[in-house]
DOVEXNU-383489 format. One line per 10 residues: number of its first residue (from 1); their letters; for each residue z, y, x of N, C-alpha, C. Coordinates in Angstrom, 2 decimals, decimal comma. Layout:
! DOVEXNU-383489
NUM) a) Z/Y/X/Z/Y/X/Z/Y/X  ... $
//
This chain:
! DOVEXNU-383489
1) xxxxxxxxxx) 0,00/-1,20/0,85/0,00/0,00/0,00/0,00/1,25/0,88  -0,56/2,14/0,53/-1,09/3,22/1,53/0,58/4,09/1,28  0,65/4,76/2,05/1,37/5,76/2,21/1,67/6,99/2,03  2,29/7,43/0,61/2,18/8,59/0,33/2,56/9,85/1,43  3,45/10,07/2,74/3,83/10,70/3,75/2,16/11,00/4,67  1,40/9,23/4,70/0,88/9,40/5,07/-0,82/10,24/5,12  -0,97/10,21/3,56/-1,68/10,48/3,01/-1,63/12,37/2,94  -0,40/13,01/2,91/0,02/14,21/2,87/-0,39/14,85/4,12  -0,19/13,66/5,60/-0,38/14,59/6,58/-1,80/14,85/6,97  -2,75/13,66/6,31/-4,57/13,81/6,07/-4,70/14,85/5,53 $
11) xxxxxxxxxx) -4,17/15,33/4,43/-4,44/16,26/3,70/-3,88/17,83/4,67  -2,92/17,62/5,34/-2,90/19,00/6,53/-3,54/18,95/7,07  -4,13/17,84/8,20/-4,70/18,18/9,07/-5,92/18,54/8,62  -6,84/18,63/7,39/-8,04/18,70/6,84/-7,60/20,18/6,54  -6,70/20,60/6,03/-6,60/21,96/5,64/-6,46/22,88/7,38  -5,55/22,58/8,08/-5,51/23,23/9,49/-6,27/23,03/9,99  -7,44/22,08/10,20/-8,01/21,92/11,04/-7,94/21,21/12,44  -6,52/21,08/12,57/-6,65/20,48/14,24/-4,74/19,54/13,81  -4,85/18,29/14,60/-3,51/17,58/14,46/-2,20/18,65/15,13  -2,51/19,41/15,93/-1,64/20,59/16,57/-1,33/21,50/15,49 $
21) xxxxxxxxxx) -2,28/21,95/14,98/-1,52/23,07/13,78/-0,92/22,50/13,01  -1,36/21,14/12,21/-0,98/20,31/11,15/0,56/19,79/11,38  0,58/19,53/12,94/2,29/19,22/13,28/3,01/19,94/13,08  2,58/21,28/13,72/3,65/22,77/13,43/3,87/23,19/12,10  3,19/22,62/11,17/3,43/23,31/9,92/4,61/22,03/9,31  4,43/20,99/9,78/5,21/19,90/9,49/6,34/19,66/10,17  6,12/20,67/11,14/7,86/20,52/12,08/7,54/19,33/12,67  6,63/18,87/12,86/6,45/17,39/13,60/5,49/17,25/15,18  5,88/16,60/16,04/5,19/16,59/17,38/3,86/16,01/16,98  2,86/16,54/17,68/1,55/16,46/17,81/1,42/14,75/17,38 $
31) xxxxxxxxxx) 2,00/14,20/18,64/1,69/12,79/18,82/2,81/11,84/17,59  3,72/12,61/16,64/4,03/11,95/15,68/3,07/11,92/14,88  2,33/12,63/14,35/1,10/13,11/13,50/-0,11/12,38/13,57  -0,14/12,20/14,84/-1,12/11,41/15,50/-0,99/9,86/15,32  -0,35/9,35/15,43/0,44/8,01/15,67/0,75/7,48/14,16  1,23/8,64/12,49/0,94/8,04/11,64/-0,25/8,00/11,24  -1,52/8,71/11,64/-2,81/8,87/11,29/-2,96/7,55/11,65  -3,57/7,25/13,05/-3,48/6,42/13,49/-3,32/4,84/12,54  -1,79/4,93/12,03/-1,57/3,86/11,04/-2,58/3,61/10,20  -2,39/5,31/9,51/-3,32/5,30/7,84/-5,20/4,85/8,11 $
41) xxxxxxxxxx) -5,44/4,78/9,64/-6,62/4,64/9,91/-6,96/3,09/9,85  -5,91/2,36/10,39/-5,85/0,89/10,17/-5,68/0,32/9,08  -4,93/1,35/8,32/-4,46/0,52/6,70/-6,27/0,59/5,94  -6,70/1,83/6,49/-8,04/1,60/5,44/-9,67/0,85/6,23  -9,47/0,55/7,49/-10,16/0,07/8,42/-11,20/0,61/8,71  -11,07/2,17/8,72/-12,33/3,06/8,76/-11,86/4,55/9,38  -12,16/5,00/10,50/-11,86/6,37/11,03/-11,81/7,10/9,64  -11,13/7,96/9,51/-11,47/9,52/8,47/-11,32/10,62/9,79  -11,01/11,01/10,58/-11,33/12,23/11,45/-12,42/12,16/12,47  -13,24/12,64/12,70/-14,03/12,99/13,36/-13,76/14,81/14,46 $
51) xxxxxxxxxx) -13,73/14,37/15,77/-13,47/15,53/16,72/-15,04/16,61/15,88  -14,29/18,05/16,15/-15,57/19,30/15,64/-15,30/20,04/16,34  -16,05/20,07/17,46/-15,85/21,38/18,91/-14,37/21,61/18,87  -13,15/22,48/18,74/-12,30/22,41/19,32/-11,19/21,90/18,02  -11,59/21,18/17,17/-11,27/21,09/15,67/-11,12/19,73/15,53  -10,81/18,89/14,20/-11,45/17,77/13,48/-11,82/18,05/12,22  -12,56/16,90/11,38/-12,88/17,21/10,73/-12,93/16,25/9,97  -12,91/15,48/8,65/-13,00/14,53/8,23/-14,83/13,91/7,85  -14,45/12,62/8,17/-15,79/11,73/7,88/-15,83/11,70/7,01  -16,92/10,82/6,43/-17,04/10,54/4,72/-16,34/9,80/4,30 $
61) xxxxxxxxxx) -15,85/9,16/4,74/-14,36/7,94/4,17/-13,31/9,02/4,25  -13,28/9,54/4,67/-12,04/10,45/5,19/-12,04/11,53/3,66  -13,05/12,23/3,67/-13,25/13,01/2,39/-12,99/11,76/1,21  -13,63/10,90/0,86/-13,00/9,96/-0,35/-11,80/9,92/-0,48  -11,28/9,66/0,75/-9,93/9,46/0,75/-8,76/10,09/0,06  -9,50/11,81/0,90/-8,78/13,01/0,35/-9,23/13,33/-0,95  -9,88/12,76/-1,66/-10,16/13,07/-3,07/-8,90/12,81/-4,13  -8,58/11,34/-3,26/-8,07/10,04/-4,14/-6,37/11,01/-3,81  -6,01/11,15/-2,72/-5,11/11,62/-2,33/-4,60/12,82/-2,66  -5,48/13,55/-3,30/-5,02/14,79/-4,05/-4,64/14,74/-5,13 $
71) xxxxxxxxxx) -5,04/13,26/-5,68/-4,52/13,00/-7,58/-3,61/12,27/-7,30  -2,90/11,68/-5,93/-1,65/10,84/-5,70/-0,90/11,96/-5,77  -0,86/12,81/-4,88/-0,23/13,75/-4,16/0,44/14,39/-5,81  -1,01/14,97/-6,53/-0,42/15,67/-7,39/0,44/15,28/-9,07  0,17/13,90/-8,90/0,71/13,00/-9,95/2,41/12,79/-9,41  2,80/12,40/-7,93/3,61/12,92/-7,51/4,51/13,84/-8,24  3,71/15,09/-7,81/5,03/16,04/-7,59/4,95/15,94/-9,66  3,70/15,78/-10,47/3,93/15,92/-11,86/5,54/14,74/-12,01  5,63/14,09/-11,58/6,66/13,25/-11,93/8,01/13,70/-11,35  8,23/15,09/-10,42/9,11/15,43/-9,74/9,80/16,19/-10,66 $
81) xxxxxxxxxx) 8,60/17,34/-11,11/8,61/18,08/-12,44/9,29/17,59/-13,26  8,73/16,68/-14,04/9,51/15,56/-15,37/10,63/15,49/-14,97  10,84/15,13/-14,54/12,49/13,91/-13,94/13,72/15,53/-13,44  12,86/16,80/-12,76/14,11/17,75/-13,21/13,75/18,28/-14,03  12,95/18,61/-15,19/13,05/18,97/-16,20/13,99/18,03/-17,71  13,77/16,64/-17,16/15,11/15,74/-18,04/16,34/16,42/-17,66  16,57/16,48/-16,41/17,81/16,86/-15,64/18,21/18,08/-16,20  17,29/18,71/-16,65/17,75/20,31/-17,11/18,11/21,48/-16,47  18,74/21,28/-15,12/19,00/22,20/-14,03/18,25/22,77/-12,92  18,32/23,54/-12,60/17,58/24,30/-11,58/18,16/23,24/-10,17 $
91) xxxxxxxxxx) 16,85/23,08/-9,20/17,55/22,70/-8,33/18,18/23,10/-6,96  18,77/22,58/-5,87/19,10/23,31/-4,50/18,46/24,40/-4,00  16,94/23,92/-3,72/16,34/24,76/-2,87/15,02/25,08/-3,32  14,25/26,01/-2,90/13,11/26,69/-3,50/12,49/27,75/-2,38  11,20/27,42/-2,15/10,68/28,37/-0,88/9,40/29,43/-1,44  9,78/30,51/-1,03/9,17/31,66/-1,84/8,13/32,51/-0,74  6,98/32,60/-0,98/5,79/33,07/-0,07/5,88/34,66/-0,80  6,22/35,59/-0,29/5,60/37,27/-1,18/4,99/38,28/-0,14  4,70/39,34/-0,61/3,91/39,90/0,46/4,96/41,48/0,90  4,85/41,63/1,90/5,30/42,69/2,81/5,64/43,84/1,56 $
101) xxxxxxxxxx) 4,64/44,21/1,13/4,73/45,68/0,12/5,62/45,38/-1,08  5,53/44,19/-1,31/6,82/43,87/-2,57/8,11/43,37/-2,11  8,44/43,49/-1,04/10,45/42,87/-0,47/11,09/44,55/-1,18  10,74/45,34/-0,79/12,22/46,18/-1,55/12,02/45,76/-2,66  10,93/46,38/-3,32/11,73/46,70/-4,99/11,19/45,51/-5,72  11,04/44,38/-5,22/10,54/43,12/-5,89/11,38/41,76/-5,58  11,57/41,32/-4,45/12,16/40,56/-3,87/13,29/40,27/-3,70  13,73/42,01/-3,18/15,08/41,45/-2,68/15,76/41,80/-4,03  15,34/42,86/-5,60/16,29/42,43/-6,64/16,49/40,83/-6,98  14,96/40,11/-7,11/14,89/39,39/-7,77/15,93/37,93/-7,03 $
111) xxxxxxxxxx) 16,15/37,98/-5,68/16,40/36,92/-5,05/18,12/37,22/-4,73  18,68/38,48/-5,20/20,08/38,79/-5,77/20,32/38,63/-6,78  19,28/38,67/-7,79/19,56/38,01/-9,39/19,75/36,63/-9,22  18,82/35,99/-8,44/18,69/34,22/-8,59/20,23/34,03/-8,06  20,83/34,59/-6,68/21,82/34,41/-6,37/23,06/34,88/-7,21  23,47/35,40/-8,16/24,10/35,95/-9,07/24,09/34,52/-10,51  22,75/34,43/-10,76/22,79/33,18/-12,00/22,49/31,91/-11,34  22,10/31,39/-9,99/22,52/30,16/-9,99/22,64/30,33/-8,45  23,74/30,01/-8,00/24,53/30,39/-6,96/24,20/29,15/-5,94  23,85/28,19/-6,73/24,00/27,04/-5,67/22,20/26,43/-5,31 $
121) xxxxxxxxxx) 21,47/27,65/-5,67/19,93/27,53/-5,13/20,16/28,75/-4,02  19,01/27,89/-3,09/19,00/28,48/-1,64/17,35/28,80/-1,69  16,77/30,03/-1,48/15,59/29,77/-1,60/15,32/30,95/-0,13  15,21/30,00/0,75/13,81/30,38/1,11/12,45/31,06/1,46  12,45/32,82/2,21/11,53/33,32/1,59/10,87/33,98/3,03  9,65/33,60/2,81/8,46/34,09/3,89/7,79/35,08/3,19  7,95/36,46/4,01/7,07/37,45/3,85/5,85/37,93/4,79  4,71/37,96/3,96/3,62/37,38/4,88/2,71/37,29/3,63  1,31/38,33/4,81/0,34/38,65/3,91/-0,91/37,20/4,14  -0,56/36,03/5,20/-1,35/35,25/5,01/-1,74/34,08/4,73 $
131) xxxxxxxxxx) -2,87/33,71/3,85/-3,44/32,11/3,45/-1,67/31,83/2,48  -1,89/32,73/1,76/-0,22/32,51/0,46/-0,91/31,07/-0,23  -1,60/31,64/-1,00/-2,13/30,69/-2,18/-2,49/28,90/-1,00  -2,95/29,11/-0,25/-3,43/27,53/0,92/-1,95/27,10/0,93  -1,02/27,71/1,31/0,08/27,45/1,75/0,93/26,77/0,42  0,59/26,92/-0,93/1,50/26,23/-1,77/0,27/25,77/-2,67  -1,02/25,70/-2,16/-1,75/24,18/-2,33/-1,13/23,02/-1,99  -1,29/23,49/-0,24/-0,75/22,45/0,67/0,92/22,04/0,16  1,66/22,70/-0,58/3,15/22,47/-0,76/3,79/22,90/0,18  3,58/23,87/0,93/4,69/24,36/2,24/4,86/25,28/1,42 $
141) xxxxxxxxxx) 5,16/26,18/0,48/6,11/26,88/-0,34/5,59/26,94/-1,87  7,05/26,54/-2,35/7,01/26,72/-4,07/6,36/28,00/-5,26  6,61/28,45/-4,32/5,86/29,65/-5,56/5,06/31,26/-4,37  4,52/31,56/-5,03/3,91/32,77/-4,59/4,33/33,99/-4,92  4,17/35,07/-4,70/4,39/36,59/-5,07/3,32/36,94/-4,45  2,12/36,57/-5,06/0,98/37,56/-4,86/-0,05/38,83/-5,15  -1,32/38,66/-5,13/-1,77/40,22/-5,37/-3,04/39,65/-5,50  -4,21/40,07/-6,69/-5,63/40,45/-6,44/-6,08/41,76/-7,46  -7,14/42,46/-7,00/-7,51/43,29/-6,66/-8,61/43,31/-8,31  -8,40/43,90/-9,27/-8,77/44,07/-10,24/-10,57/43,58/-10,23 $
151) xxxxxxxxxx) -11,08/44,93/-9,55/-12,42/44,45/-8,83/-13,24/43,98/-7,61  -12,83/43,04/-7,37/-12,68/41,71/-6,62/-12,81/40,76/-7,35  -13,52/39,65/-6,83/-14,03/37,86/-7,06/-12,02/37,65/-7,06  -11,78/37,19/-7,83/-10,95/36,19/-8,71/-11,18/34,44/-7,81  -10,11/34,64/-6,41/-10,30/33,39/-5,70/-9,29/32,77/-5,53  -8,75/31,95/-7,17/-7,52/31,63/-7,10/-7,99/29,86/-7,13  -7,51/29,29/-5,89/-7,48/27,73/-6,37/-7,25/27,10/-7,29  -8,42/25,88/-6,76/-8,32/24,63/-8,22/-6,70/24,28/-8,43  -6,02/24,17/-9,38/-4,65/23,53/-9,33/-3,46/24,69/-9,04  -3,87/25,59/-9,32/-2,63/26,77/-8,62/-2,84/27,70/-10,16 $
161) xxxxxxxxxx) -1,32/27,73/-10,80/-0,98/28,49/-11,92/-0,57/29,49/-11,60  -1,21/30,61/-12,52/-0,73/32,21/-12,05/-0,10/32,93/-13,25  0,94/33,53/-13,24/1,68/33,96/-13,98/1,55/35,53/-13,56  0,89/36,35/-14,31/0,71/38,04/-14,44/2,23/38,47/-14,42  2,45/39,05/-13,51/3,67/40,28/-13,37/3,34/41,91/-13,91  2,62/42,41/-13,13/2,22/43,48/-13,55/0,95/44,34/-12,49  0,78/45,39/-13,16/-0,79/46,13/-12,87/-0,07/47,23/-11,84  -0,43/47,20/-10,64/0,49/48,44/-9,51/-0,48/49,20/-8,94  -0,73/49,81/-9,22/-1,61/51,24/-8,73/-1,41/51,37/-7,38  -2,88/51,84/-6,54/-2,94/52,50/-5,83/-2,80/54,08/-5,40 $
171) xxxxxxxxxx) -1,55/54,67/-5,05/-1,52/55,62/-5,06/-2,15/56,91/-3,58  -2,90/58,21/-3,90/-3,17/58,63/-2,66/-1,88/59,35/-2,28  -1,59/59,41/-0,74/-0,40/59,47/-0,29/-0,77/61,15/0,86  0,00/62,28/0,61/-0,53/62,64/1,72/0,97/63,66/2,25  0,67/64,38/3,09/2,30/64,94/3,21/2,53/66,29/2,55  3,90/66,05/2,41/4,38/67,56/1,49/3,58/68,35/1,20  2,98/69,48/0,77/2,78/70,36/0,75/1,54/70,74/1,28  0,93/69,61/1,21/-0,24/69,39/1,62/-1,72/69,89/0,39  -0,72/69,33/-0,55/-2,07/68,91/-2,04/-0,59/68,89/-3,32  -1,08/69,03/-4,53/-0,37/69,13/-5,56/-0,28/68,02/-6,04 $
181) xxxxxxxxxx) 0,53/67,57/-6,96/0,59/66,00/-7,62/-0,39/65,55/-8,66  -1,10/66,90/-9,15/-2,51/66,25/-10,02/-2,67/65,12/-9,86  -3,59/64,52/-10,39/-4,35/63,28/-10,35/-5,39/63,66/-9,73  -5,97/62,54/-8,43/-7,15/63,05/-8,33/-8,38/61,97/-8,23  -9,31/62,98/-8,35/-10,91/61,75/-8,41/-10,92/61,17/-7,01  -10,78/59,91/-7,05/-11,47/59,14/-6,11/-12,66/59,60/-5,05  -13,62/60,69/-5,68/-14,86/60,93/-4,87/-14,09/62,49/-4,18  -12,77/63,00/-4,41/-12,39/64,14/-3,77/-12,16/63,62/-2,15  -11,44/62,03/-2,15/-11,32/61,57/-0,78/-12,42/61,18/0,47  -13,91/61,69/-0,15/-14,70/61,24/0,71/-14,49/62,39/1,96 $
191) xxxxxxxxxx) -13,83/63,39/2,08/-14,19/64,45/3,08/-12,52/64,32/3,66  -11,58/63,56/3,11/-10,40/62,76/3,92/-10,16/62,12/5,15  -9,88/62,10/5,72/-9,02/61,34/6,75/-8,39/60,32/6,88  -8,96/58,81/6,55/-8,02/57,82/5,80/-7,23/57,04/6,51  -6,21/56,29/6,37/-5,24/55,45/7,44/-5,65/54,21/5,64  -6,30/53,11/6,43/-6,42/51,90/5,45/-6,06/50,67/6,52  -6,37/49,78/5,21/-5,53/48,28/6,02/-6,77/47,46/6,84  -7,29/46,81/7,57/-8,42/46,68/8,23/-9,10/45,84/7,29  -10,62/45,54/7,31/-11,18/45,32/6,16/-11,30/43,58/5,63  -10,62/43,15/6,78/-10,71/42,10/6,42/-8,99/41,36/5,52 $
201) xxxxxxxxxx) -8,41/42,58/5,05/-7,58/42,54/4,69/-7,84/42,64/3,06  -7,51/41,80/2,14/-7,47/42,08/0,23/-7,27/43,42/0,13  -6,51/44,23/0,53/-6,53/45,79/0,44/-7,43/46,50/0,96  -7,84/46,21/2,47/-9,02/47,18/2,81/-9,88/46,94/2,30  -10,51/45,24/1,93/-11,57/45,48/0,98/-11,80/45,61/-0,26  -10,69/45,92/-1,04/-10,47/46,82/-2,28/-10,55/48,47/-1,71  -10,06/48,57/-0,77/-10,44/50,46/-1,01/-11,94/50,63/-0,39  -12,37/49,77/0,53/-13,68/50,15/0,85/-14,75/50,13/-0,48  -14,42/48,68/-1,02/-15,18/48,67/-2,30/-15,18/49,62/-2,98  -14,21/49,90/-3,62/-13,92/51,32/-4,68/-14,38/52,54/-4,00 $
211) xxxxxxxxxx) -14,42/52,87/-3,01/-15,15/53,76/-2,37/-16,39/54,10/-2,60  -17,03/53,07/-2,02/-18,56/52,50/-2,10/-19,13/52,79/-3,51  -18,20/52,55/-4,51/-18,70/52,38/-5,79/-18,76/53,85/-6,20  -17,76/54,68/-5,56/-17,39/56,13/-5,89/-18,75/56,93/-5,63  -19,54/56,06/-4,31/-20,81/56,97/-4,17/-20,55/57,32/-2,63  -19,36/56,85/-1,56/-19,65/57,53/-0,75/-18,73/56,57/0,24  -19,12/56,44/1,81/-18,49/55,57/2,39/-17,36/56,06/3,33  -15,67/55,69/3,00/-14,24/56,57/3,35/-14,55/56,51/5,24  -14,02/57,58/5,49/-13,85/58,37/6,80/-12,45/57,53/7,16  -12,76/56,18/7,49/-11,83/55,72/8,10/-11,07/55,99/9,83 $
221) xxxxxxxxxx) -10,35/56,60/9,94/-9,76/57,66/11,14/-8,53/56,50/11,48  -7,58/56,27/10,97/-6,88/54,58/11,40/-6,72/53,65/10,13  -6,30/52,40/11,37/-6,67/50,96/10,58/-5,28/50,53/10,67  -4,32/50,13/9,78/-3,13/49,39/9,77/-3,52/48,72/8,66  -2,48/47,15/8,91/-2,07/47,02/7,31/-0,50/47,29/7,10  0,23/47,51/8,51/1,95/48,59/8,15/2,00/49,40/7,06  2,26/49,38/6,28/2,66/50,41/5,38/3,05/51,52/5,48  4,27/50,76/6,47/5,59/51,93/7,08/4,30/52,97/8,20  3,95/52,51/8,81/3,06/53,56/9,37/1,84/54,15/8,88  1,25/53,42/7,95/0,52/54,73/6,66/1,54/55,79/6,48 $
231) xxxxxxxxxx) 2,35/55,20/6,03/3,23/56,29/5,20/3,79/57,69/6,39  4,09/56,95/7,54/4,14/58,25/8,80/3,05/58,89/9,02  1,90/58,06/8,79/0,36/59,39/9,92/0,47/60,45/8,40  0,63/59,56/7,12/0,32/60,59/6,10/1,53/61,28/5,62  2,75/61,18/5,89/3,94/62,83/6,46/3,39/63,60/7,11  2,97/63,07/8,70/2,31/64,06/9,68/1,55/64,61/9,49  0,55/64,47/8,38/-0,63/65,29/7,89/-1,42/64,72/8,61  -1,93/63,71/9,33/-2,93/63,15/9,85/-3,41/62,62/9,37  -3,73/61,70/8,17/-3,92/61,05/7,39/-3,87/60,78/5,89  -4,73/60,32/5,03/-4,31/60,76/4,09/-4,54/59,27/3,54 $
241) xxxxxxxxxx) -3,42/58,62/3,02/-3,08/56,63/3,13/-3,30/56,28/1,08  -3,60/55,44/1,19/-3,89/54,83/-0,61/-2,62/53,44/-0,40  -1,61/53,82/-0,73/-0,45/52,68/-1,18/-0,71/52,14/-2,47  0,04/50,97/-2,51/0,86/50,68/-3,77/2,00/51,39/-4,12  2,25/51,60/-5,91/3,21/52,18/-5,87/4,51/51,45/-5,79  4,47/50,13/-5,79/5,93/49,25/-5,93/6,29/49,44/-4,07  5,11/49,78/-3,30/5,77/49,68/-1,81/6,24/51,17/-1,42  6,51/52,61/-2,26/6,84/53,38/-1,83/8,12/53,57/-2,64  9,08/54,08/-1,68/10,34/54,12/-2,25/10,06/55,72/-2,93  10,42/56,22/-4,07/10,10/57,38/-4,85/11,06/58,07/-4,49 $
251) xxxxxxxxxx) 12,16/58,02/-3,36/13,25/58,99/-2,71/12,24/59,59/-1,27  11,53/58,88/-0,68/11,21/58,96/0,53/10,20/60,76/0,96  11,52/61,22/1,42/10,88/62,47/2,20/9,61/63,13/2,81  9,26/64,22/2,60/7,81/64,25/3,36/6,19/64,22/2,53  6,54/63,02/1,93/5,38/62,97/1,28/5,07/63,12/-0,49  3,86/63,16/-0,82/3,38/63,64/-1,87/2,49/62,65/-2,12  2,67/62,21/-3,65/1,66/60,84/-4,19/0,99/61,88/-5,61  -0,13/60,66/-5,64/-1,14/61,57/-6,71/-1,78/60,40/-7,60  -1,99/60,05/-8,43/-2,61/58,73/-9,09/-4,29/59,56/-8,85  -4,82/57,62/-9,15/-6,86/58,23/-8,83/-6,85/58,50/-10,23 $
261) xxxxxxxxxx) -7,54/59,10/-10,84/-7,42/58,95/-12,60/-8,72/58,76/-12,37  -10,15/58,71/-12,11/-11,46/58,31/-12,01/-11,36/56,75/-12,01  -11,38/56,32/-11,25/-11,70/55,19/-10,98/-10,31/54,66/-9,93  -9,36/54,37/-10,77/-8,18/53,74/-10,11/-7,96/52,17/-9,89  -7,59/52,07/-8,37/-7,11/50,92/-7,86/-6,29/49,95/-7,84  -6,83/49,21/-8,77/-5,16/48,45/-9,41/-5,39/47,39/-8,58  -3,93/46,35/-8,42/-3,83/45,16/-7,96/-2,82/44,61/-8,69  -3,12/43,33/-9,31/-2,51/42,76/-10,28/-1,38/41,79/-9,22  0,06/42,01/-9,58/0,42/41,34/-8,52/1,12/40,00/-9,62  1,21/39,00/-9,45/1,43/37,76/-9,61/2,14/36,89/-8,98 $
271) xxxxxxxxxx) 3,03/35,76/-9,57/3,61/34,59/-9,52/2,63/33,21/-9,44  2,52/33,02/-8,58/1,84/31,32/-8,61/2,52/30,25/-8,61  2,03/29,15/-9,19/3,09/28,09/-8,96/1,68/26,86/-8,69  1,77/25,78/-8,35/0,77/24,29/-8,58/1,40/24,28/-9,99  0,12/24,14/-10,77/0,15/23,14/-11,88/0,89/21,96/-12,17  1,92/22,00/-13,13/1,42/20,72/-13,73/2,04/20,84/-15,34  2,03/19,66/-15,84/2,29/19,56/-17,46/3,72/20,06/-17,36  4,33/19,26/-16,68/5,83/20,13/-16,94/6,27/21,23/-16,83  7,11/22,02/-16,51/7,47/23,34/-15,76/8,85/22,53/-15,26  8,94/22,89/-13,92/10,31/22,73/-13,49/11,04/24,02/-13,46 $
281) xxxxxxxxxx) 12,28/23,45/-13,63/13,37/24,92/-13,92/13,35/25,53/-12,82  13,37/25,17/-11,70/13,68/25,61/-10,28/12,99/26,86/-10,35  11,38/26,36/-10,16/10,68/27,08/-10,58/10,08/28,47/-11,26  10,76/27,67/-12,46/10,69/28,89/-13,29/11,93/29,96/-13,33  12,80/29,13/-12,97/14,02/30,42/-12,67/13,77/31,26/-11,53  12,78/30,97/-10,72/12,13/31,70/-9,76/11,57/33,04/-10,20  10,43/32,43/-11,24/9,36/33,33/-11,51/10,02/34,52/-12,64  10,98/34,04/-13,55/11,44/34,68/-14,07/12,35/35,55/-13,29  13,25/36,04/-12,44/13,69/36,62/-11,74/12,84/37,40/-11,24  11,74/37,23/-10,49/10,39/38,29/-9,87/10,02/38,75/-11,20 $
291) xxxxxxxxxx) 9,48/38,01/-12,28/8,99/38,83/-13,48/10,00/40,23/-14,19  11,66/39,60/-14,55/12,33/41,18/-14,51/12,52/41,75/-13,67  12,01/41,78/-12,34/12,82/42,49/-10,92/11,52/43,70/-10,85  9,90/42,72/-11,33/8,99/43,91/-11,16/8,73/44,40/-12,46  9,41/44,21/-13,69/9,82/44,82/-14,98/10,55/46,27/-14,61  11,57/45,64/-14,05/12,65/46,77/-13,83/12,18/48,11/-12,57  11,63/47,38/-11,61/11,32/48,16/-10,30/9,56/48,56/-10,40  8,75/48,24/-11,17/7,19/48,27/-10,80/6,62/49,51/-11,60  7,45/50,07/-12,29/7,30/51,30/-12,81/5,67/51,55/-13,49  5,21/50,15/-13,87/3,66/50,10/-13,92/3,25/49,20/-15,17 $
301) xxxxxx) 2,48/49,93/-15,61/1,56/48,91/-16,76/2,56/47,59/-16,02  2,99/46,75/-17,78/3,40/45,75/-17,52/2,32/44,87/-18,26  2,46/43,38/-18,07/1,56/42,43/-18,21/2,40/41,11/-19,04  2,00/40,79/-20,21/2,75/39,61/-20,93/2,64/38,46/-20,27  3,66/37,77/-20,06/3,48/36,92/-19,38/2,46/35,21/-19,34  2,34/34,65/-18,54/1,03/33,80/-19,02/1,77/32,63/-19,94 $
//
């Protein structure tokens, strides 16, 4: 009988790419990784990896394999689901992926609420703008706190449930006394100075896009995706930065925010979880906690929940 452990670590190393990354994400030595492959290669009497210049890659047995292994994998955890949802309780532990711009006013209420109503969950939380959604395909964290970009391709994986939090504006950011709090048109920023996130970032290529669409291509002058240092070049008057509004604290000195009213930049930020028929409490006592934390803190078009 094949090996469900073993079958999990096929399925990393196909997602990482190489038995070295696939260990590190598993906390496991190269040559442990190696050595149960190895096994799972004998149990089916047919290579599945194939070396790819500095990579592997799976053969065609290897891809069958991982077909079959994704409806083990995910029948699995559906039965993990069931069995604490009989149980009724939330359980120990819970690992939470969110992104940089939502830890104040998203995170850290919501993960003092969880600690307040169930005291004896430990969760867990990586902040970090990358490969969120891959990362709780793969099951290296339970839920997401993510973001897409209103107009933007919609590239949410097969098997990954998304639960709408709310609609958070891009706001233009520039310093004191610089510009008035009007609202302004999107096409006023083409003769700006912009501090954006680099483009290969979900944010830079939401403001480049919206740009583009405005009719004119942004005078990009610096590239961060820091926040905290948008938010300084555009105090200094050097810059003039497009935030979210859940990542600016509305006490913070210096600067002056303006909504686009033309053509405004929303990013829908969201809860993900993997699918399945059940809901586990763990879970959902997760998502519900982020859902009132960016109720209470997101000061933004709210979104019914899915």
């Amino acid at each position: 009988m094949l090996d469900i452990r073993r079958l999990y670590m096929l399925k990393t190393v196909a997602a990482r790419g190489s038995i070295a990354a696939a260990a590190q994400s598993l906390a496991l030595s190269a040559g442990a990784v190696s050595q149960q492959l190895s096994v799972l290669r004998r149990e089916v009497g047919v290579d599945l990896l194939r070396p790819d210049g500095r990579t592997v890659a799976l053969t065609e047995a290897g891809r069958v394999l991982l077909e079959h292994a994704d409806r083990i994998l995910a029948a699995v955890q559906e039965a993990e689901s069931a069995v604490a949802a009989a149980k009724g309780t939330v359980g120990a532990t819970a690992t939470l992926a969110a992104l940089p711009s939502t830890a104040a006013r998203i995170v850290a209420p919501a993960l003092t609420a969880l600690g307040s109503h169930h005291p004896r969950l430990t969760v867990t939380c990586h902040i970090t703008d990358q490969a969120q959604l891959r990362e709780l395909a793969l099951g290296a964290v339970d839920v997401v706190l993510g973001q897409r970009y209103h107009h933007l391709p919609d590239a949410t994986p097969r098997g990954i449930e998304v639960a709408p939090l709310l609609d958070d504006p891009l706001l233009v950011v520039t310093a004191a006394g610089q510009a008035d709090e009007r609202p302004v048109a999107l096409r006023e920023l083409a003769t700006h100075s912009l501090v954006v996130p680099p483009p290969t970032t979900e944010c830079g290529q939401a403001i480049v896009q919206a740009c583009h669409q405005a009719g004119f291509t942004p005078m990009t002058r610096y590239i961060t995706a820091d926040i905290a240092a948008q938010l300084t070049l555009a105090r200094a008057g050097l810059a003039t930065a497009l935030v979210p509004r859940t990542a600016i604290d509305p006490a913070a000195p210096g600067i002056r925010t303006a909504p686009i009213e033309d053509r405004p930049i929303l990013r829908l930020l969201f809860a993900a979880t993997r699918h399945t028929e059940t809901a586990n409490p763990t879970t959902t006592a997760v998502i519900a906690a982020l859902r009132t934390a960016a109720r209470q803190g997101g000061r933004t078009t709210h979104l019914p929940a899915a």
